[in-house]
ZADO-1210 file (C-alpha; in nm, 4 decimals, padded with zeros to 6 digits):
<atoms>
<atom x="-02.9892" y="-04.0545" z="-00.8457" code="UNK" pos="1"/>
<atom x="-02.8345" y="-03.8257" z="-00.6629" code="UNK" pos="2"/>
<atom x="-02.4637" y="-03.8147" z="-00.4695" code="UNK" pos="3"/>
<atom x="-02.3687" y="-03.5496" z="-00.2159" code="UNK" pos="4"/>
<atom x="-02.0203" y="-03.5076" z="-00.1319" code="UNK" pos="5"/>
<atom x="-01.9216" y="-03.3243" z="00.1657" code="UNK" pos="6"/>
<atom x="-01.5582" y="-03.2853" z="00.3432" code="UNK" pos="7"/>
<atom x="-01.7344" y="-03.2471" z="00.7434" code="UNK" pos="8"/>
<atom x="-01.4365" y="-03.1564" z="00.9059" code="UNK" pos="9"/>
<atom x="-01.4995" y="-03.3695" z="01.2184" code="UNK" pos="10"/>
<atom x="-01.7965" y="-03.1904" z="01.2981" code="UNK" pos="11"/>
<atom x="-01.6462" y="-02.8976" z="01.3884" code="UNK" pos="12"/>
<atom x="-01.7468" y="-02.6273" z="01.1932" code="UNK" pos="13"/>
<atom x="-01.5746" y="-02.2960" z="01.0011" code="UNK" pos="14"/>
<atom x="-01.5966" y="-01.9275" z="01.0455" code="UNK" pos="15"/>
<atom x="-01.3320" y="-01.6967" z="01.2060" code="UNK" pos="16"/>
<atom x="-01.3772" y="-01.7999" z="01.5598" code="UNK" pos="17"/>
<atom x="-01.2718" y="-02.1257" z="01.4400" code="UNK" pos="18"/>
<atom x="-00.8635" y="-02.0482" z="01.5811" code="UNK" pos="19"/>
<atom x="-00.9806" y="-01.8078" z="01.8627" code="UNK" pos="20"/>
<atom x="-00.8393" y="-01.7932" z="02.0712" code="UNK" pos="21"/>
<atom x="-00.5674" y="-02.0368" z="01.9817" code="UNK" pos="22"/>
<atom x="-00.4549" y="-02.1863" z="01.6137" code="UNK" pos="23"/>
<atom x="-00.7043" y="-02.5029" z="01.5807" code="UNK" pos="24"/>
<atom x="-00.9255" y="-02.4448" z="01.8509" code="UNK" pos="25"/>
<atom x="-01.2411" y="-02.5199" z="01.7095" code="UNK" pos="26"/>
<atom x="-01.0981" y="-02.9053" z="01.7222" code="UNK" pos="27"/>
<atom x="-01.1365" y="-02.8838" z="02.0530" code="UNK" pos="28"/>
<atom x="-01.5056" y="-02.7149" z="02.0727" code="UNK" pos="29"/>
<atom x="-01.8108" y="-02.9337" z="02.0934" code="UNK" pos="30"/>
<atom x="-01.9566" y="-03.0377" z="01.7974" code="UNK" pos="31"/>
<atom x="-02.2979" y="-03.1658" z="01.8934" code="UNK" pos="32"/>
<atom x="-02.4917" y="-02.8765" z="01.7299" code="UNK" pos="33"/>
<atom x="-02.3181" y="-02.8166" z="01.3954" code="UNK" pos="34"/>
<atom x="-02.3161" y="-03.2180" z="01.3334" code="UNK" pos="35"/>
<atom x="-02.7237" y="-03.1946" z="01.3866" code="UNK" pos="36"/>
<atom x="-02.6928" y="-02.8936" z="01.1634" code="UNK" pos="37"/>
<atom x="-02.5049" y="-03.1151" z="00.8749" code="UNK" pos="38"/>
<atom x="-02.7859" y="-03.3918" z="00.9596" code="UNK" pos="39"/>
<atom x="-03.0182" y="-03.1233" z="00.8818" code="UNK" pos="40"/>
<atom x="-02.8851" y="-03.0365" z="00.5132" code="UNK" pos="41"/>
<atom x="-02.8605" y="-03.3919" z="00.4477" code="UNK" pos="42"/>
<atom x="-03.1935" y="-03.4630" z="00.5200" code="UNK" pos="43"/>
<atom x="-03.2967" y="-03.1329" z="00.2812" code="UNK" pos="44"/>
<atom x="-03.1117" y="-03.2488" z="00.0124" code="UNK" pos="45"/>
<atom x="-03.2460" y="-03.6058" z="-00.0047" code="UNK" pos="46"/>
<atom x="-02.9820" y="-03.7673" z="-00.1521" code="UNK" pos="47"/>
<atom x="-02.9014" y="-04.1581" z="-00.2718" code="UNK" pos="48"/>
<atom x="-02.5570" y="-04.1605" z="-00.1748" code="UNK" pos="49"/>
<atom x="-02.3375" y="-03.9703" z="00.0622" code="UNK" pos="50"/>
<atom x="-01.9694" y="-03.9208" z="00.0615" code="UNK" pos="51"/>
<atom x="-01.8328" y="-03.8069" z="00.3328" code="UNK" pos="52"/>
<atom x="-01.4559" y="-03.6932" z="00.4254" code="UNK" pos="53"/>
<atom x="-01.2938" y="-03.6384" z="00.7957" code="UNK" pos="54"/>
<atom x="-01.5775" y="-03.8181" z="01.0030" code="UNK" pos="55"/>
<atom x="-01.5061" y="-03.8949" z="01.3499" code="UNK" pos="56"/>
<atom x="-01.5863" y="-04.2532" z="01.4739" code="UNK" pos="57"/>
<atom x="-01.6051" y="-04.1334" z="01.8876" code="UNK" pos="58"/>
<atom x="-01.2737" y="-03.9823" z="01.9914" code="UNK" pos="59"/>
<atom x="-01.3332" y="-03.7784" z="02.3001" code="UNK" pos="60"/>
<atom x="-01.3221" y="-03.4557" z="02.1008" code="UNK" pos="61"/>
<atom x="-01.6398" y="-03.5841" z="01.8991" code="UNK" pos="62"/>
<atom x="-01.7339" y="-03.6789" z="02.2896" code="UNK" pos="63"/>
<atom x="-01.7681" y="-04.0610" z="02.2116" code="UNK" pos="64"/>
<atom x="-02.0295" y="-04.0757" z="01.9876" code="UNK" pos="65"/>
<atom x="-02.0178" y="-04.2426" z="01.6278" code="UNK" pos="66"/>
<atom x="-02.0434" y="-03.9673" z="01.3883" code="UNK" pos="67"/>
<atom x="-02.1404" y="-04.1628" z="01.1116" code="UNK" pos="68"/>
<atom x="-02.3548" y="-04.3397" z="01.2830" code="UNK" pos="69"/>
<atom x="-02.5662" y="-04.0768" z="01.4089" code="UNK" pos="70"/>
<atom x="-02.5811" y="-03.9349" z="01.0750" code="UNK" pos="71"/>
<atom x="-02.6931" y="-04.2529" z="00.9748" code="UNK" pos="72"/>
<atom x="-02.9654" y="-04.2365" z="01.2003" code="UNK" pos="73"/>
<atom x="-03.0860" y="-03.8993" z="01.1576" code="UNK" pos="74"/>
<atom x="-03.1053" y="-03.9159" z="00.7749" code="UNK" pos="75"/>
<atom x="-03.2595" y="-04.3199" z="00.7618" code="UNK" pos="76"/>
<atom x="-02.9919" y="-04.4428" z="00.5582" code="UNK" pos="77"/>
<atom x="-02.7699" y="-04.7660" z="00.5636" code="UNK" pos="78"/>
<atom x="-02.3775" y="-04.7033" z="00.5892" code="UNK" pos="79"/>
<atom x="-02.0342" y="-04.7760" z="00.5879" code="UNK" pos="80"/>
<atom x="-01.6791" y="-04.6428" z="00.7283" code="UNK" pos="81"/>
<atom x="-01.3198" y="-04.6887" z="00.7676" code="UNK" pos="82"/>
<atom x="-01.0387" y="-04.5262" z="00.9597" code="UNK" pos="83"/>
<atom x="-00.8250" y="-04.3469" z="00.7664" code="UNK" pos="84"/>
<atom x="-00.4626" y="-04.4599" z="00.8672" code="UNK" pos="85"/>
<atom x="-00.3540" y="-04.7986" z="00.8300" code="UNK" pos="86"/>
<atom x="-00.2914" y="-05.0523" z="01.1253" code="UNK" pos="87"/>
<atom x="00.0382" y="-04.9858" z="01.1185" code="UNK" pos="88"/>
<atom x="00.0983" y="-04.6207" z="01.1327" code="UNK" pos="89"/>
<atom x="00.2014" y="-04.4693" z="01.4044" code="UNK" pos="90"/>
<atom x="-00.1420" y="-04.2366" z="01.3724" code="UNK" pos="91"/>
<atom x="-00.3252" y="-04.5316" z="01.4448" code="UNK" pos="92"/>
<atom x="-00.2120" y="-04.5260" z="01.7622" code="UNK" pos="93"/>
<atom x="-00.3025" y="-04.2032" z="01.8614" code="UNK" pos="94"/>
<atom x="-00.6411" y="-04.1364" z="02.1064" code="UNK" pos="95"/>
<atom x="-00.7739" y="-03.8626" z="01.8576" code="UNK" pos="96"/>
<atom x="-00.6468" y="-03.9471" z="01.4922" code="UNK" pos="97"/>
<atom x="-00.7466" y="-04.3755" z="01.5626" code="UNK" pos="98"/>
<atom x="-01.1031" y="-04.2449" z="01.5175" code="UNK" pos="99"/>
<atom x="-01.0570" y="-03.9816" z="01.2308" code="UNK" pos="100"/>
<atom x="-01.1806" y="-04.1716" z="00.8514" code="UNK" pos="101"/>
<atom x="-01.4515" y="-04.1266" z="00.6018" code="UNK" pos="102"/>
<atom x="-01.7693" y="-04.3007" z="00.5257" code="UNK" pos="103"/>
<atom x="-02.0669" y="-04.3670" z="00.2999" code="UNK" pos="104"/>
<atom x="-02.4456" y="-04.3442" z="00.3889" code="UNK" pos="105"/>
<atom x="-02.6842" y="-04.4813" z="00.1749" code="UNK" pos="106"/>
<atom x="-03.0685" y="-04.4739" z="00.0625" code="UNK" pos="107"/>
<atom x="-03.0368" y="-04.8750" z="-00.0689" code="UNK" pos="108"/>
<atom x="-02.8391" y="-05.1662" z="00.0287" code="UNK" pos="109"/>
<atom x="-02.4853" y="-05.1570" z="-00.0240" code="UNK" pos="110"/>
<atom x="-02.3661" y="-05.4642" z="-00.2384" code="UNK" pos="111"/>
<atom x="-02.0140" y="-05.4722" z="-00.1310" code="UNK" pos="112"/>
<atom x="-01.7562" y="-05.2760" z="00.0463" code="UNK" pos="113"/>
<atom x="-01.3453" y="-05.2660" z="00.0427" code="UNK" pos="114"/>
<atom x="-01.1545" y="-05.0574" z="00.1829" code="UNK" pos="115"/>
<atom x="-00.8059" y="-04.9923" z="00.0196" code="UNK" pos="116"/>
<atom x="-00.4883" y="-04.7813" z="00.1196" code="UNK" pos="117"/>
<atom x="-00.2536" y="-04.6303" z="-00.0585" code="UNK" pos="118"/>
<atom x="00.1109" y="-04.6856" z="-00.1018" code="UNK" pos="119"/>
<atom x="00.2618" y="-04.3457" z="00.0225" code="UNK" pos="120"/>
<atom x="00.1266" y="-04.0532" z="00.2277" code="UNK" pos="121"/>
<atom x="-00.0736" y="-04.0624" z="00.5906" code="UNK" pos="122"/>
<atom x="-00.4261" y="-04.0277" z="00.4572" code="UNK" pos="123"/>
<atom x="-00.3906" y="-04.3510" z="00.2716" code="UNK" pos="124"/>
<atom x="-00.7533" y="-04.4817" z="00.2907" code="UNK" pos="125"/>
<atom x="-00.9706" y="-04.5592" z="-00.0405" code="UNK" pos="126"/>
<atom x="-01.3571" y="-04.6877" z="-00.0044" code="UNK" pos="127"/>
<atom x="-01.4750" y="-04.8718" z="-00.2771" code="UNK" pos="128"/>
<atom x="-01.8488" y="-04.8857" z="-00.2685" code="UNK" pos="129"/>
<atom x="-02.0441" y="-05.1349" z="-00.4570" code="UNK" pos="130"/>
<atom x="-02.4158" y="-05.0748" z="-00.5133" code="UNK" pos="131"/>
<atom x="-02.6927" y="-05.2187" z="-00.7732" code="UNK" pos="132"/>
<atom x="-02.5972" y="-04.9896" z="-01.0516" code="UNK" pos="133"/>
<atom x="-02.2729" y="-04.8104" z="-01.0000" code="UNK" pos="134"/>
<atom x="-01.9379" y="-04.7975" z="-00.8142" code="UNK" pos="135"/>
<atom x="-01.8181" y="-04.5421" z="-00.6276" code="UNK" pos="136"/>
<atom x="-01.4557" y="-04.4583" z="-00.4836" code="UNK" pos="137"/>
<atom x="-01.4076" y="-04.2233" z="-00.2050" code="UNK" pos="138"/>
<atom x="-01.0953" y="-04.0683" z="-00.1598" code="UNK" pos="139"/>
<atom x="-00.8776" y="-03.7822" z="00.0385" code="UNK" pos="140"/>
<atom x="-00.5479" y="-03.7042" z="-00.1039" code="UNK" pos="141"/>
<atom x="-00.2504" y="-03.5936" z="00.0984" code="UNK" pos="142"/>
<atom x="-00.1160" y="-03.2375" z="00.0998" code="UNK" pos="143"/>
<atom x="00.1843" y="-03.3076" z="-00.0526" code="UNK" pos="144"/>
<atom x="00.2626" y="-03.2912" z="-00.4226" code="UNK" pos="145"/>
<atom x="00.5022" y="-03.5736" z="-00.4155" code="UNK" pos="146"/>
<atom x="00.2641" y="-03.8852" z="-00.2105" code="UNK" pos="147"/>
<atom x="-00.0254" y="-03.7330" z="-00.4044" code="UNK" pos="148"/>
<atom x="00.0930" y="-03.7840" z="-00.7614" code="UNK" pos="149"/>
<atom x="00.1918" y="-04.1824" z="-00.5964" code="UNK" pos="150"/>
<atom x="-00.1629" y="-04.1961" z="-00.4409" code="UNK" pos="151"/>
<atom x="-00.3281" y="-04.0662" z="-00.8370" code="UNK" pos="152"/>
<atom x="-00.1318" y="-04.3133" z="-01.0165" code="UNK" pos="153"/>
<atom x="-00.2465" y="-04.6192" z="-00.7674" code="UNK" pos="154"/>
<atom x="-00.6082" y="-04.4563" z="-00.7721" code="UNK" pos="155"/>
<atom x="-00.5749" y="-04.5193" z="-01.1546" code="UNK" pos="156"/>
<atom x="-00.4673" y="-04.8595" z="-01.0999" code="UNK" pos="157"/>
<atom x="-00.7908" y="-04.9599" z="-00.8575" code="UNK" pos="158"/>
<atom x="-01.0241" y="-04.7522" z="-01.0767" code="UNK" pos="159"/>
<atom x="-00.9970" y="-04.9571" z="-01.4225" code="UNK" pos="160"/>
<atom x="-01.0466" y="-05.2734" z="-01.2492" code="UNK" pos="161"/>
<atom x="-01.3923" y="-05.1649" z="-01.2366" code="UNK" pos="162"/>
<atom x="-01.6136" y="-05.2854" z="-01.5220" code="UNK" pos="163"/>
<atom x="-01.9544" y="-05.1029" z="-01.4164" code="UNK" pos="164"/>
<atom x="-01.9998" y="-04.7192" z="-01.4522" code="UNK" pos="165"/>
<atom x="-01.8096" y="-04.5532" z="-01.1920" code="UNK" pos="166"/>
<atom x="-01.7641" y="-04.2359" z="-00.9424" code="UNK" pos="167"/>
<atom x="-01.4416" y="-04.1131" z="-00.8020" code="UNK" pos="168"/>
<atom x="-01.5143" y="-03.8404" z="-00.5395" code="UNK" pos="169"/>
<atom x="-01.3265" y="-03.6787" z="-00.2754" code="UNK" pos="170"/>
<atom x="-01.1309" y="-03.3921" z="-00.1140" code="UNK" pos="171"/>
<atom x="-00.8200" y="-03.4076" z="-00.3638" code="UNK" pos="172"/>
<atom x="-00.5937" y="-03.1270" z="-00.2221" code="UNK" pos="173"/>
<atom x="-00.5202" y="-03.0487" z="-00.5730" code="UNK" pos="174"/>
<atom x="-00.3171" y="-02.7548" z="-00.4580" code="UNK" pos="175"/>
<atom x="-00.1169" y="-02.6922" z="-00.7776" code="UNK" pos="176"/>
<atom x="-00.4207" y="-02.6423" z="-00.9654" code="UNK" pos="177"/>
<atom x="-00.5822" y="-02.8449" z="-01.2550" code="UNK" pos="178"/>
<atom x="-00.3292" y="-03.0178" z="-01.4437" code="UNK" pos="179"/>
<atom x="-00.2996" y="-03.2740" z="-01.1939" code="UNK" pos="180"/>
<atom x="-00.6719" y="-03.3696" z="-01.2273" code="UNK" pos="181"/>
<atom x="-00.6178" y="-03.3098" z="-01.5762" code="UNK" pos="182"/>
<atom x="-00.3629" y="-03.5789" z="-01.5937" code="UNK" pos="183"/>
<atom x="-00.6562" y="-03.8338" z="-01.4442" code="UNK" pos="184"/>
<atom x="-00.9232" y="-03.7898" z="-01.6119" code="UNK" pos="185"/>
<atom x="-00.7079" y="-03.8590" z="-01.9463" code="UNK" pos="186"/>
<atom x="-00.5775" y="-04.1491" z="-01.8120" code="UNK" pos="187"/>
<atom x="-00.8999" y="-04.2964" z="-01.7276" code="UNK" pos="188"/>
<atom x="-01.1287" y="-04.1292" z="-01.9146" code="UNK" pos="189"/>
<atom x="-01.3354" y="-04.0082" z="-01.6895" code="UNK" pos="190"/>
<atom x="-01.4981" y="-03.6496" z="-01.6959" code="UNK" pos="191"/>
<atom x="-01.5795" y="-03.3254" z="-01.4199" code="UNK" pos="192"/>
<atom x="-01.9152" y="-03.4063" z="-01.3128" code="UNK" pos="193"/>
<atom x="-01.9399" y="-02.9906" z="-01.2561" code="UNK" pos="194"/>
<atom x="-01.8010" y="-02.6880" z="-01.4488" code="UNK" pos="195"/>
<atom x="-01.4513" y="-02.5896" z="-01.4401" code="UNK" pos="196"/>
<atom x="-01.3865" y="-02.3700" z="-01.1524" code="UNK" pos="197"/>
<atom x="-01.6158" y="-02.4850" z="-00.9089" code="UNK" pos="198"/>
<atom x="-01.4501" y="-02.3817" z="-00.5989" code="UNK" pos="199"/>
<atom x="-01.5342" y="-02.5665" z="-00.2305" code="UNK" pos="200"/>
<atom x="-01.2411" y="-02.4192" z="-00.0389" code="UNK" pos="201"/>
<atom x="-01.2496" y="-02.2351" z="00.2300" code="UNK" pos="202"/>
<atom x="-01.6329" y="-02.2203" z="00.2154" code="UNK" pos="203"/>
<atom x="-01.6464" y="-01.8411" z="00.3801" code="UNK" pos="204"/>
<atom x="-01.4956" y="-01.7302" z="00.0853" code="UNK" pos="205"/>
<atom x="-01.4100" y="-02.0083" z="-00.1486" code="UNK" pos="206"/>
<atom x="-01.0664" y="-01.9652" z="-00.3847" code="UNK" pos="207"/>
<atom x="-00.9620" y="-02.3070" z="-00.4449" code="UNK" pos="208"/>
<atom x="-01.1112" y="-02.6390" z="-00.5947" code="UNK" pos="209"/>
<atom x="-01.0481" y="-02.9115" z="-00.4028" code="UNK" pos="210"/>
<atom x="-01.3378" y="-03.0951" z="-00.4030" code="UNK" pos="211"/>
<atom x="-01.4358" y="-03.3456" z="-00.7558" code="UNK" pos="212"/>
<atom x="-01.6929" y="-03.5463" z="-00.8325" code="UNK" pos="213"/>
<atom x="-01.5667" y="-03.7470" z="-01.1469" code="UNK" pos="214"/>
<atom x="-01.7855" y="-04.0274" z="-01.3328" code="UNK" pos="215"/>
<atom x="-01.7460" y="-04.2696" z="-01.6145" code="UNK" pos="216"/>
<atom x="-01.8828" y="-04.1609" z="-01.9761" code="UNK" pos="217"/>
<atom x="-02.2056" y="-04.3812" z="-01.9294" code="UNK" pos="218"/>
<atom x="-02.2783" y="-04.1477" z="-01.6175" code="UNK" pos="219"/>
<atom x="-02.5188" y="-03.8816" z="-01.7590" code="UNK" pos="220"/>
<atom x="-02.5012" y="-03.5531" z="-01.5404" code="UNK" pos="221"/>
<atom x="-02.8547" y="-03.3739" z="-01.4435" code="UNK" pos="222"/>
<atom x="-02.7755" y="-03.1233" z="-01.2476" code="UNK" pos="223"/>
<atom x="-02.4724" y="-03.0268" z="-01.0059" code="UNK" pos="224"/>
<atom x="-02.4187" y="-02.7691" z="-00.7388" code="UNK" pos="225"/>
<atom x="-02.2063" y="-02.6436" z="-00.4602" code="UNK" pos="226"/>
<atom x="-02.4670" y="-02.5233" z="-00.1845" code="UNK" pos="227"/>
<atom x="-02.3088" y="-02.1897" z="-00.0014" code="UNK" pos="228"/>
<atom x="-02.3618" y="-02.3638" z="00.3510" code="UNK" pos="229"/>
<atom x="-02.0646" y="-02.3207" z="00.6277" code="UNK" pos="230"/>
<atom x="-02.1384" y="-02.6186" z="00.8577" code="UNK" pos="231"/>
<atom x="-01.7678" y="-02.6794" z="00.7434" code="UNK" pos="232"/>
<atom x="-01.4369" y="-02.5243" z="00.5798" code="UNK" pos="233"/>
<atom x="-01.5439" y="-02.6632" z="00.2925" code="UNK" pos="234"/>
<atom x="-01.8579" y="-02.6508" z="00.0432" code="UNK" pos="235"/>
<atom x="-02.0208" y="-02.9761" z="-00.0225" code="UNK" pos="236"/>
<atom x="-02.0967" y="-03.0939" z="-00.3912" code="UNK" pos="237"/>
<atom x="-02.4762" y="-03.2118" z="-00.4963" code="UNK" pos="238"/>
<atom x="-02.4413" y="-03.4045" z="-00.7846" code="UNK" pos="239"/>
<atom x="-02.8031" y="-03.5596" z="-01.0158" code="UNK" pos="240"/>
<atom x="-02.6867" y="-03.8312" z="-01.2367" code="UNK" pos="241"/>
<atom x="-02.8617" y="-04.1064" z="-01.4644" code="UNK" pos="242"/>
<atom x="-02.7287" y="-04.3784" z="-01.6024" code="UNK" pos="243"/>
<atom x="-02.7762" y="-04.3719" z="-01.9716" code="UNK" pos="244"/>
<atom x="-02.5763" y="-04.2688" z="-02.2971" code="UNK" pos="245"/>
<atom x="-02.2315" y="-04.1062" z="-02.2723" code="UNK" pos="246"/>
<atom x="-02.2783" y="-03.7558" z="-02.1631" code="UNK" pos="247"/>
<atom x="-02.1153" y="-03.4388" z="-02.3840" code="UNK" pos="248"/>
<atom x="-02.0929" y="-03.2131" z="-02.0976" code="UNK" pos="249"/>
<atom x="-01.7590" y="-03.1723" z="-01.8382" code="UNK" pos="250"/>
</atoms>
């Protein structure tokens, strides 16, 4: 099988011109062609399952339209989102941020859905995703230190519920570098599905690793990747896996 992971960023793309002339002002560009550019790597890749982080469900800067839904379309395959902010926040209420979440597509029929939210932070939402075979968890931590080591220690808490192999992938903002992953995977035992070092962020020049796919031990990893596309500030992560015997490799 294989899982691509990709942080979209709204559809709005990357590249200097992205604060010109004004901080942020590519937010406020329209995104039409660089989300049928994303389609179009997608499609290239072929992949089984797609995570992706900061979709837009139709605010007026994504000029109505479904993001995820459109993707949908254009690559054939079923899917599933969630807004990222709970009910309650005061973000929800917002014209722009009430459409801003993440979201699954999928080649096969997904089994089961939930959507969870963590106990501190503003990006709060986790998708569980429930297919044949495997589980996976979608996630986007918060910038902060202090609601990301509360939102890691609940992720632990919803990821060994899980009995069937299992994928935790996201944008994990692990700013202070990898001994809070580190921390994680010991806890749960779960492993890197790429080398150590694989950087995603910013994708012009990439520096940091923020991006993970991690998997349970009965997850055997094929082959992994970070393709050097810019449809975003971040690189997205192509990930083969089979399900088999517990793989040596981190």
């Amino acid at each position: 099988m294989r899982f691509l992971l990709y942080n979209i960023r709204y559809g709005t793309g990357s590249g200097k011109g992205f604060h010109r002339p004004l901080p942020l002002a590519g937010h406020f560009r329209r995104n039409g062609a660089n989300l049928h550019n994303i389609a179009g790597f997608i499609r290239e890749k072929q992949p089984d399952i797609v995570g992706l982080v900061e979709v837009d469900a139709g605010s007026m800067l994504a000029g109505r339209r479904n993001q995820v839904e459109y993707l949908a379309d254009e690559v054939g395959h079923y899917h599933c989102h969630q807004l990222k902010y709970r009910t309650e926040s005061w973000l929800a209420r917002i014209p722009v941020f009430k459409k801003q979440g993440n979201a699954f597509l999928t080649r096969d029929a997904i089994r089961n859905e939930k959507f969870h939210y963590f106990s501190h932070g503003m990006k709060r939402l986790v998708i569980e995703l429930e297919l044949d075979s495997v589980v996976v968890f979608l996630v986007h931590l918060s910038l902060k230190f202090r609601h990301r080591s509360h939102q890691i220690h609940d992720l632990y808490d919803l990821v060994r519920q899980v009995d069937k192999p299992k994928i935790v992938a996201g944008d994990f903002n692990v700013f202070w570098g990898d001994r809070e992953i580190n921390l994680f995977l010991a806890a749960t035992g779960l492993k890197s599905a790429g080398p150590e070092g694989t950087v995603t962020f910013p994708s012009r020049r990439p520096r940091r690793q923020l991006d993970f796919i991690l998997h349970s031990p009965e997850i055997r990893i094929t082959g992994f990747e970070a393709p050097r596309v810019q449809h975003s500030d971040h690189l997205p992560l192509v990930c083969d896996f089979d399900l088999g015997s517990p793989s040596g490799g981190g």
